[in-house]
C-alpha positions as CSV (number, residue, x, y, z in Angstrom):
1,X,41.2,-8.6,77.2
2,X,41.8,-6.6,80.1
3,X,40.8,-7.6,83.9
4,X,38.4,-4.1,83.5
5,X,37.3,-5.6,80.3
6,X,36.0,-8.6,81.1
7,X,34.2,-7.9,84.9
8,X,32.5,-4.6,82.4
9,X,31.2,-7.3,80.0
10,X,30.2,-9.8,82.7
11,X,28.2,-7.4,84.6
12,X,27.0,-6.3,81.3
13,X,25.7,-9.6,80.5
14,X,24.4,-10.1,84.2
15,X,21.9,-7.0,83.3
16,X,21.1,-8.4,80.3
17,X,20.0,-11.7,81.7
18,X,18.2,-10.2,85.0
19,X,16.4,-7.5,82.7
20,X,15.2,-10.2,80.4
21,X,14.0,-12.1,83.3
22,X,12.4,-9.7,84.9
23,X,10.9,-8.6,81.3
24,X,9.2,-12.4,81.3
25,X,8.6,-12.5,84.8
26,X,6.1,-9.3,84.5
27,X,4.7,-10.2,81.4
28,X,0.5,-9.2,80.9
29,X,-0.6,-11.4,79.0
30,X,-4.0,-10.0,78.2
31,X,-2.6,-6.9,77.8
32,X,-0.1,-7.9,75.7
33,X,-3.2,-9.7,73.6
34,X,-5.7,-6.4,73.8
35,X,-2.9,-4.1,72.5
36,X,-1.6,-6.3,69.8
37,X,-5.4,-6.6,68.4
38,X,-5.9,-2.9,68.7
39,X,-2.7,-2.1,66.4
40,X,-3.0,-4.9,64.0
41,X,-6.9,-5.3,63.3
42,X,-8.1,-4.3,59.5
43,X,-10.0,-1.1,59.4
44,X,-12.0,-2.5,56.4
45,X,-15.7,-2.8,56.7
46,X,-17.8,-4.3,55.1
47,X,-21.2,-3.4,54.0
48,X,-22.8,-4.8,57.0
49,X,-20.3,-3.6,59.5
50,X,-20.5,-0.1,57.9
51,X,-24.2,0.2,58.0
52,X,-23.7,-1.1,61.7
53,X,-21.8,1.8,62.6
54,X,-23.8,4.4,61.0
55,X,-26.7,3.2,62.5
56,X,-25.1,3.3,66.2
57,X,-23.8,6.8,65.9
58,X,-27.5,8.5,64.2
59,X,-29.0,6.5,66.8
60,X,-26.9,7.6,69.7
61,X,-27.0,11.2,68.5
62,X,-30.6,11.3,68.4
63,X,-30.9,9.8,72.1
64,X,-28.5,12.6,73.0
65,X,-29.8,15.6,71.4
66,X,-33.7,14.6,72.8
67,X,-31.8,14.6,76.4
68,X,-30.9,18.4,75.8
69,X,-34.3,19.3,76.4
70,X,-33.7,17.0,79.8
71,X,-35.2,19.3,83.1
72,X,-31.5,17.3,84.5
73,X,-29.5,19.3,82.0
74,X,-28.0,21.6,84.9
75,X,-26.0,18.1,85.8
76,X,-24.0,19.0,82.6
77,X,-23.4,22.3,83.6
78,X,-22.0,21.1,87.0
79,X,-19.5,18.5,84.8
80,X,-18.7,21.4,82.8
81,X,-15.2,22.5,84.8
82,X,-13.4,25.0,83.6
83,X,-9.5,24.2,82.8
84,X,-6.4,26.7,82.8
85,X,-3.9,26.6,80.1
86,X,-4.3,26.8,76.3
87,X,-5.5,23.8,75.0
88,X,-7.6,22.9,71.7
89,X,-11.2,22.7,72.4
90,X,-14.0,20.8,71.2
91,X,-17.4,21.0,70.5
92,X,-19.7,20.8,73.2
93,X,-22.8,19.0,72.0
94,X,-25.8,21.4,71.5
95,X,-23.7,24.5,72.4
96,X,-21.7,27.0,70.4
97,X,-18.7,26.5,73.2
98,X,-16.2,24.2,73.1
99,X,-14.6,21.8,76.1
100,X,-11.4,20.5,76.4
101,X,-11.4,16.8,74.9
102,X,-12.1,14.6,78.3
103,X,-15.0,17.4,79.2
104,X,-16.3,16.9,75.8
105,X,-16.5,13.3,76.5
106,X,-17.9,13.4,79.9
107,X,-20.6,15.9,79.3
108,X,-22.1,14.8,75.8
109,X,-22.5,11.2,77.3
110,X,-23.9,12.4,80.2
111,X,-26.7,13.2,76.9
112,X,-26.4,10.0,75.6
113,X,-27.8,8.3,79.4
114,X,-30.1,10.5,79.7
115,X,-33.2,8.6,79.0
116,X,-31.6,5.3,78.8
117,X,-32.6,5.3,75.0
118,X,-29.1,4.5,74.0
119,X,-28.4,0.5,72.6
120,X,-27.5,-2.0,74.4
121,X,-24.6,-5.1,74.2
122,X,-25.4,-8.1,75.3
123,X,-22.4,-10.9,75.8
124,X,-21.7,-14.2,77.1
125,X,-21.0,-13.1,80.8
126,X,-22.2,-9.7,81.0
127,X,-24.1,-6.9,79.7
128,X,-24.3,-3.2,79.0
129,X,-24.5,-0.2,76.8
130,X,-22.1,-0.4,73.9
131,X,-22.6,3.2,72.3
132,X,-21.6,4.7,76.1
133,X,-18.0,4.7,74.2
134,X,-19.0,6.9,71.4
135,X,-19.0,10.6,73.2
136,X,-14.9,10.1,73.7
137,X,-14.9,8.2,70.2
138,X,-16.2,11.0,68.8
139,X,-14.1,13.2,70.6
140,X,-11.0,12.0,69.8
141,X,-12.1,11.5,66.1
142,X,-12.6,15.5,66.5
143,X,-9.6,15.9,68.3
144,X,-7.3,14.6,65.6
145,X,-9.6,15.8,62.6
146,X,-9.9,11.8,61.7
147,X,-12.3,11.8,58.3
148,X,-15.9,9.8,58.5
149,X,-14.4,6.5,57.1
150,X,-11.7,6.2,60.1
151,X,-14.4,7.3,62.3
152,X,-16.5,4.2,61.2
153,X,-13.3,1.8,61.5
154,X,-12.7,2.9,65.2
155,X,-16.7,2.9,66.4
156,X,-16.4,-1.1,65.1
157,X,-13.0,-1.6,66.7
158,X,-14.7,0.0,69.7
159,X,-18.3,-2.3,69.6
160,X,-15.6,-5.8,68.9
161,X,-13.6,-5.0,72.2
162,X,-16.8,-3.9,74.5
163,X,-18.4,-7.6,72.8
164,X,-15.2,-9.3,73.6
165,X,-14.9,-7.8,77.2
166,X,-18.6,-9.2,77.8
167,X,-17.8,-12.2,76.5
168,X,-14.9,-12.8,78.3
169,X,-15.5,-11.2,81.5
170,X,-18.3,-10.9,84.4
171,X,-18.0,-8.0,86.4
172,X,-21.0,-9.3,88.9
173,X,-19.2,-11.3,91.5
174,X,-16.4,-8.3,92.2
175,X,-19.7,-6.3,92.4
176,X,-18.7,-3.6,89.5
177,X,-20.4,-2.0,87.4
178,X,-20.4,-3.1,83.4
179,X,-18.6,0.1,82.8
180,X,-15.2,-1.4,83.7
181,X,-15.6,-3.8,80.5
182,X,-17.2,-0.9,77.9
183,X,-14.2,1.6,78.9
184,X,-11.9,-0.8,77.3
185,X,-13.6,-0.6,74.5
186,X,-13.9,3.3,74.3
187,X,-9.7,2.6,74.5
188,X,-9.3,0.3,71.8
189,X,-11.1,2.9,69.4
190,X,-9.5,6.0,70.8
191,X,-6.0,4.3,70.6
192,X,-6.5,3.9,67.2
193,X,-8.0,7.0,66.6
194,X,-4.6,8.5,68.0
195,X,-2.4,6.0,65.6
196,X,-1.2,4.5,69.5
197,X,1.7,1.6,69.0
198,X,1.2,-1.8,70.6
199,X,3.3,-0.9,73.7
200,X,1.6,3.1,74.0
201,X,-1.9,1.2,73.6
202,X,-0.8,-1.5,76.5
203,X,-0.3,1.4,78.7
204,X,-3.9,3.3,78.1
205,X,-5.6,-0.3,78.6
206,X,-3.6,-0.1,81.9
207,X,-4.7,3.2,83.4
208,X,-7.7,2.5,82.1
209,X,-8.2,-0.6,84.1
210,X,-6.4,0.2,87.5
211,X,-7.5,3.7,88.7
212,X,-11.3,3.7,88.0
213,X,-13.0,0.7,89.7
214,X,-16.8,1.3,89.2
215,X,-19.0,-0.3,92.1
216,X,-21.9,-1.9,90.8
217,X,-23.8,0.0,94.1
218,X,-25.3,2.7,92.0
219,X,-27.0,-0.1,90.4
220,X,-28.7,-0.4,93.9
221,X,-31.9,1.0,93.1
222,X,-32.4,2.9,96.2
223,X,-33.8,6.2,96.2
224,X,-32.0,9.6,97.0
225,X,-33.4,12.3,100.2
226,X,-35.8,13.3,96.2
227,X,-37.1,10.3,95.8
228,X,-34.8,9.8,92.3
229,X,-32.1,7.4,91.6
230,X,-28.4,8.6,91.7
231,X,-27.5,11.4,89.4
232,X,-24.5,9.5,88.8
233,X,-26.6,7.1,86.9
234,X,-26.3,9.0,84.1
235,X,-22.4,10.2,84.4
236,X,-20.9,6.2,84.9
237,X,-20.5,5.3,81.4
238,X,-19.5,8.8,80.5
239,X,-16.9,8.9,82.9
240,X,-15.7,5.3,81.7
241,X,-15.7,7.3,78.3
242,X,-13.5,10.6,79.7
243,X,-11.6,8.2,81.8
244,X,-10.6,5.7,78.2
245,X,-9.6,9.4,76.6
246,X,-7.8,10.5,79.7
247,X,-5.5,6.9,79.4
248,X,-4.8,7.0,75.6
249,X,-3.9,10.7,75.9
250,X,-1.7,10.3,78.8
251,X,-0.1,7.2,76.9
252,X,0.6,9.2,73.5
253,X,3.3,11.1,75.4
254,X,4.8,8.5,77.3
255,X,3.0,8.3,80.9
256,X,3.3,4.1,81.8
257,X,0.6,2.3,83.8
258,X,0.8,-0.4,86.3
259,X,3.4,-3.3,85.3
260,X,0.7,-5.9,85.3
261,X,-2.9,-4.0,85.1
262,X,-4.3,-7.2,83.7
263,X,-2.9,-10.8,85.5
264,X,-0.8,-9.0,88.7
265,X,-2.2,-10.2,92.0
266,X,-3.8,-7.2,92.5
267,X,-5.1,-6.4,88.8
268,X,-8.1,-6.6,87.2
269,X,-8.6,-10.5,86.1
270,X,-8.3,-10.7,90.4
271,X,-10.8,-8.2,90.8
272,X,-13.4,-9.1,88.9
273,X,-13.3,-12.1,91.4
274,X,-14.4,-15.1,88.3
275,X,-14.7,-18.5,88.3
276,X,-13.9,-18.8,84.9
277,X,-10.7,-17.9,83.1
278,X,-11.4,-15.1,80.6
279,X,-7.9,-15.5,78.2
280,X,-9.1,-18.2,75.9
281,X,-12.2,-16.0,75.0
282,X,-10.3,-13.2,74.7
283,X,-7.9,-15.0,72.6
284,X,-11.0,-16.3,70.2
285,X,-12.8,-13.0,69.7
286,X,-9.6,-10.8,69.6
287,X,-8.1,-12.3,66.6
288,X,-6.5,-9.6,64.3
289,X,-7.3,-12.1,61.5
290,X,-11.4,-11.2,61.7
291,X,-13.0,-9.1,59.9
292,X,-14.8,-6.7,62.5
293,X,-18.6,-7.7,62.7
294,X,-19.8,-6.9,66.8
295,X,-21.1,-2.9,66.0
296,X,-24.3,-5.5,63.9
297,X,-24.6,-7.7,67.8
298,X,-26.4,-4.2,69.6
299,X,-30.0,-4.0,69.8
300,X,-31.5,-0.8,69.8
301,X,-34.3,0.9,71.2
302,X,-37.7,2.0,69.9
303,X,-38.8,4.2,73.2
304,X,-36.5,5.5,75.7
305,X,-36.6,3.5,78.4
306,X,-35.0,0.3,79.6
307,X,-34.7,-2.7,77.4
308,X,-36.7,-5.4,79.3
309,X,-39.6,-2.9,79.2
310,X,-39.6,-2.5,75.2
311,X,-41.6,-5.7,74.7
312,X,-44.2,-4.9,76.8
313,X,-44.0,-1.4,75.8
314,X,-45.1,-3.1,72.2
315,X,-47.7,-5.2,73.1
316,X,-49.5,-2.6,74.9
317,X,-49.8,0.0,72.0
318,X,-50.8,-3.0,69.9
319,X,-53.5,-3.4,73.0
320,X,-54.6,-0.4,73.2
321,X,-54.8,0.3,69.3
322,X,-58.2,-1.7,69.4
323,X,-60.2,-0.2,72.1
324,X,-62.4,2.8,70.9
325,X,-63.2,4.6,74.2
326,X,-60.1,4.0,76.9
327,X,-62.8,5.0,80.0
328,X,-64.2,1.7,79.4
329,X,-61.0,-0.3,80.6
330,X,-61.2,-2.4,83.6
331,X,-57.9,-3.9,84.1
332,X,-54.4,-3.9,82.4
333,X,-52.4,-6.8,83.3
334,X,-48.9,-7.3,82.3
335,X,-47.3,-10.8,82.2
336,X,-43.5,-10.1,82.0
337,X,-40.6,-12.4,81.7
338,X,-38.8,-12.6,85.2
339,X,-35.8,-10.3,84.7
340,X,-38.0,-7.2,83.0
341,X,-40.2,-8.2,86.2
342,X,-37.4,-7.8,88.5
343,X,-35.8,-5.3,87.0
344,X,-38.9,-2.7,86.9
345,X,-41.6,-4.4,89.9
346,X,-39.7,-6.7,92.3
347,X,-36.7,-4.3,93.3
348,X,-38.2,-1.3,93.0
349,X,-39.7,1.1,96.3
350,X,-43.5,1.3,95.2
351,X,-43.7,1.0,91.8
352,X,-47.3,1.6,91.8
353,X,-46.7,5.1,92.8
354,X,-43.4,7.1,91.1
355,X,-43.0,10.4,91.9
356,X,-40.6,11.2,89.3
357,X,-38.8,10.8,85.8
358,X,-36.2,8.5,87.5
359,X,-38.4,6.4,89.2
360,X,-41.7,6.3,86.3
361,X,-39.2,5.0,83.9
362,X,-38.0,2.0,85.9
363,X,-41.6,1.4,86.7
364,X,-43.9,-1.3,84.5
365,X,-47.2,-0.3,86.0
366,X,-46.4,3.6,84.8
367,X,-44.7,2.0,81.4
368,X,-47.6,0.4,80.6
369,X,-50.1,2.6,81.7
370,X,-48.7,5.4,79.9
371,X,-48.8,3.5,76.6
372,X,-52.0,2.6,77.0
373,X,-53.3,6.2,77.9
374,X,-50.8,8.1,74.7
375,X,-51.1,5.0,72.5
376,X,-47.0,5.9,72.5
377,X,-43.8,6.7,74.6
378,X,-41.9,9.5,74.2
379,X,-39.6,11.8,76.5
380,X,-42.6,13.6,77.7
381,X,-44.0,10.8,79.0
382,X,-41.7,11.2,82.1
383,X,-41.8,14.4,82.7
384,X,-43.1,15.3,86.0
385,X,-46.2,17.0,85.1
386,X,-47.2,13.8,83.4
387,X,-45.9,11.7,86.0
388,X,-48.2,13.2,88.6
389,X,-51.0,13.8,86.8
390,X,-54.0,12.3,88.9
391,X,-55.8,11.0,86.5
392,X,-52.6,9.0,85.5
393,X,-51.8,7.9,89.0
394,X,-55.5,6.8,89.2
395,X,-55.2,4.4,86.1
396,X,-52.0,2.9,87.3
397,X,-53.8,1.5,90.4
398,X,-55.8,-0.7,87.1
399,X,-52.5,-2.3,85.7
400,X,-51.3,-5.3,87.8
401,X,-47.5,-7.3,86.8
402,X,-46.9,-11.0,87.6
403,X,-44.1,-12.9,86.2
404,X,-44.1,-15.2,83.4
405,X,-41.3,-18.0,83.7
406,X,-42.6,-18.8,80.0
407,X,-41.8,-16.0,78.8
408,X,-38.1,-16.0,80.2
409,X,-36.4,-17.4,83.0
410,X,-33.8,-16.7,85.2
411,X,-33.1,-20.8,85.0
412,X,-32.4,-19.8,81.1
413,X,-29.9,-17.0,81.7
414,X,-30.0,-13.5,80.3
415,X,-27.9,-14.4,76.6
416,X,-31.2,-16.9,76.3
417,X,-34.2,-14.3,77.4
418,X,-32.6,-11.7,74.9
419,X,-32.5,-13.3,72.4
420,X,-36.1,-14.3,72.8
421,X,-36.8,-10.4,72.9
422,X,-36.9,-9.7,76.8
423,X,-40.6,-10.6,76.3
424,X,-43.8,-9.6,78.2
425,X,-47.7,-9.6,76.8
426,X,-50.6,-7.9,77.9
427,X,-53.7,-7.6,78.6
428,X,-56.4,-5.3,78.7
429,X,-60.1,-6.3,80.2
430,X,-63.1,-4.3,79.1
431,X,-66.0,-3.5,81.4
432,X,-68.1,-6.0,79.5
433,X,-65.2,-8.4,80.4
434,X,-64.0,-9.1,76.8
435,X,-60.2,-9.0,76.8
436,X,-58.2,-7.4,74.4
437,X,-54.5,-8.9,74.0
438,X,-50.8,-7.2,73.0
439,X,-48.8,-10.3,72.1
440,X,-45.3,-11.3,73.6
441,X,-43.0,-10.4,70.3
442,X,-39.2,-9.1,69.8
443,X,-39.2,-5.5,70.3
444,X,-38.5,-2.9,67.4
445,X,-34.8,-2.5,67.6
446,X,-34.0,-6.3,68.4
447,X,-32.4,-8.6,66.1
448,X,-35.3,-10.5,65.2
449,X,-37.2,-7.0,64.2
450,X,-34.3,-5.0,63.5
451,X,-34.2,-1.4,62.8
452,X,-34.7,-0.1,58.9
453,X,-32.8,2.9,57.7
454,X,-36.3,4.2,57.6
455,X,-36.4,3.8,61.3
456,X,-33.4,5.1,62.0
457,X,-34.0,8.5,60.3
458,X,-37.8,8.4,62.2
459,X,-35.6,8.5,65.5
460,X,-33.7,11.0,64.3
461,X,-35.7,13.0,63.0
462,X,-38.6,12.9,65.7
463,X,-35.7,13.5,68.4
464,X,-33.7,16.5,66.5
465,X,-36.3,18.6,64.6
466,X,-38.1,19.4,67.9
467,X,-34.5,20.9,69.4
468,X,-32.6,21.9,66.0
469,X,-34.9,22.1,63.8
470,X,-36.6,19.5,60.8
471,X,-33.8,21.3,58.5
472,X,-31.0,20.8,60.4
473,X,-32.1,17.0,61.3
474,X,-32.3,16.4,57.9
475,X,-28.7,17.6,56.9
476,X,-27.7,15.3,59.9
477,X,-29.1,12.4,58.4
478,X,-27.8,13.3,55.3
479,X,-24.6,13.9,56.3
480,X,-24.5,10.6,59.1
481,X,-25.3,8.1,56.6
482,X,-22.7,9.0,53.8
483,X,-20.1,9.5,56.2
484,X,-17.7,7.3,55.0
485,X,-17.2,9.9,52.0
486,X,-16.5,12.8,55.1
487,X,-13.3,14.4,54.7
488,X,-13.0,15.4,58.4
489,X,-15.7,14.0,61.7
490,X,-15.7,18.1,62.2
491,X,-18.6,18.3,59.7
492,X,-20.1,16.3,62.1
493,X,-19.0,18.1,65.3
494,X,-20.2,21.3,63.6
495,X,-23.7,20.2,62.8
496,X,-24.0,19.6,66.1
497,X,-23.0,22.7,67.9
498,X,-26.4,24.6,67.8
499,X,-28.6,26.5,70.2
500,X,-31.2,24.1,70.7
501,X,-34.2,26.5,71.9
502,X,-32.3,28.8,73.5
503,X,-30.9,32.4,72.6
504,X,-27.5,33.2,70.5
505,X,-26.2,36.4,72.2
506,X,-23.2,38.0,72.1
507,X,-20.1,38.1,74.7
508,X,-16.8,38.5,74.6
509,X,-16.7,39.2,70.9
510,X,-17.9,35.7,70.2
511,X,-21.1,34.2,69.6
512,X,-22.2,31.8,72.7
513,X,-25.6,30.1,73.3
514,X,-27.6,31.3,76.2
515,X,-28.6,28.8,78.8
516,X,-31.9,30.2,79.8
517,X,-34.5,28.2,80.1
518,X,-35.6,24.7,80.5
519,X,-33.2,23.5,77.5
């Protein structure tokens, strides 16, 4: 062998070794792990699991089709950018247009927040709202023209990484917001939507992770120069969604991430600032072995607003549905486990007095005194005519709250007080001072009273026919629970592109739904 020969093969081999090194030396692990689960998971349900995920995506279309009727629907409007180039569009929820896929995603989950009527996911070491995945689910099942069944496969795949993220993570002492966690489940289904590999679904889970830190601050509850929560409380797990879309598209044509997203010193294990190492639990719940199961662990919700008020929501209709004449109530008062008291007294600026949809809805005195006055609650219970009503605002001032540790305690963590149904009882004092009572039971939607198909189609139905039309909910439901047997999720997307209450009219040579109007 020649002197050339032999200092070419040594330097050859000295690449070899260093790139090897280097290849161990930047090794991400939980990457690594989260990809090779995506790829290799069955996308075989089973009966349960399939129900499951039928039942998450008629629920979460009702929630967002009620929410086009939102006075707030300008905020979609404002999301709704236009974007040069020629690009495929998709359906835009409730419309006749189409978006591009990421604007699609953003702006029909914006629907799906709305009224905070959407399910909710809640883990070992943190919490949130599983079905915030579904408007980028649902537009990349669009996107790629993926039939119903595979549609199913990737809203489970979806539910078992957002459970596995909550299990395995807590996003509280880094102060972010559970978004971070259910984007990475909003990956792992869109990855496989897209038929990703192991390495191109590595790199969406990494600009996932790195360039879209949400702060937990708009969880503050402070009030805006209107008196109303952020705006952006609706857009965070919608962005989340466009941003999961954004990664798995950029990663299909060979855009990389960060070298370690996951376990570098400045990635997102470090962020999220825990005591606890989350590997071994993601190891345990992201085994490809499995069958998928986590789409059956969300609860759901009978009235749209947050899911420590459902219980008490309950046992004041029960209340309330044995008192003949309401004039002759005295006093409401509301005994609430400590985090639904927290969460809708303690924290809030002057519960007693809300001034609009934003701030009735994370109020218990309005919660309750509105279920007591309609017997119900419903979308229109928020609205601001209702809200400021003076006869309303009068009857609040009758409703007091106090916490009830027996109920739930902080001391018992949150896994504990949901599974015991986030409970609260009431009661209702006459002017002859009987007392009526609403017991403390699991809410309609929870595991231990657990949505029937029967339900489901009620909340479909009683959300839809009132924008579409009873017809068209109908042929949704139809259609939504027999998906499996859909040859293409643009059935779907079709269905949904109508004019809610508004105007077809022509422009441009094609037919595009007029915006007039409070829809």
């Amino acid at each position: 062998m020649e002197l050339s020969e032999v200092v070419e093969a040594n330097i050859s081999r000295a690449v070899y070794v260093t790139a090897n090194a280097n290849q161990q030396q930047y090794r991400d692990q939980v990457g690594e792990l989260i990809a090779n689960y995506v790829v290799n998971v069955s996308d075989k349900l089973d009966a349960r699991a399939e129900r499951a995920a039928k039942a998450a995506l008629i629920d979460s279309i009702a929630v967002a089709i009620a929410a086009l009727r939102h006075p707030g629907r300008t905020e979609r409007a404002q999301a709704r950018l236009p974007l040069p180039g020629e690009r495929r569009k998709l359906r835009d929820l409730g419309h006749a247009k189409r978006a591009a896929p990421e604007l699609a995603a953003l702006t029909n989950g914006v629907l799906l927040r709305c009224h905070d009527y959407n399910d909710f996911f809640v883990g070992r070491r943190n919490s949130g709202h599983s079905s915030d995945i579904l408007s980028s689910v649902i537009a990349a099942a669009e996107w790629t023209n993926a039939p119903g069944k595979k549609l199913l496969s990737a809203v489970a795949i979806g539910y078992e990484m957002v459970g596995a993220a909550f299990d395995a993570f807590s996003t509280a002492p880094g102060g972010w917001d559970y978004t971070n966690l259910s984007a990475l489940g909003a990956t792992a289904a869109i990855a496989r939507l897209l038929n990703l590999s192991a390495d191109q679904t590595r790199e969406a889970m990494g600009m996932t992770v790195i360039p879209h830190f949400a702060s937990d601050e708009i969880e503050s509850g402070e009030l805006n120069k209107r008196g109303d929560l952020s705006m952006w409380k609706r857009f965070n797990g919608s962005d989340a969604a466009r941003n999961a879309l954004q990664a798995c598209l950029l990663a299909q044509v060979g855009v990389e991430a960060a070298v370690r997203p996951f376990v570098g010193k400045c990635g997102f294990v470090q962020k999220m600032n825990m005591k606890d190492d989350p590997v071994p639990v993601l190891r345990e719940r992201l085994n490809p072995k499995l069958p998928l199961s986590r789409v059956s662990d969300a609860f759901m919700k009978r009235w749209p607003v947050g899911s420590v008020a459902q219980s008490a929501i309950q046992a004041a209709i029960q209340a309330r549905s044995r008192i003949g004449d309401l004039s002759r109530i005295k006093q409401v008062r509301v005994f609430a486990e400590e985090g639904a008291y927290d969460h809708l007294v303690r924290i809030r600026q002057d519960p007693w007095n809300p001034i609009s949809r934003e701030t009735a809805d994370h109020s218990l005195p309005y919660i309750v005194a509105a279920a007591v006055l309609d017997g119900t609650i419903g979308v229109a219970s928020f609205t601001p005519k209702v809200v400021l009503d003076p006869e309303r605002r009068a009857f609040i001032k009758k409703v007091t709250c106090a916490p009830a540790p027996e109920l739930g305690s902080h001391a018992m963590g949150k896994h504990k007080r949901v599974e015991m149904g986030y409970l609260s009882r009431v009661e209702i004092e006459l002017d002859d001072g009987s007392v009526v009572h609403g017991d403390a039971r699991p809410f309609s939607g929870h595991h231990k009273n657990p949505f029937t198909d029967a339900d489901l189609n009620e909340k479909l139905r009683e959300n839809v026919a009132p924008v579409a039309g009873a017809q068209r909910a109908a042929r949704l439901a139809e259609l939504l629970w027999s998906l499996d047997k859909v040859k293409s999720t643009r059935e779907l997307t079709k269905l949904l592109a109508f004019g809610g209450r508004g105007r077809y009219r022509q422009r441009q040579g094609a037919r595009a739904l007029s915006e007039e109007g409070p829809c």
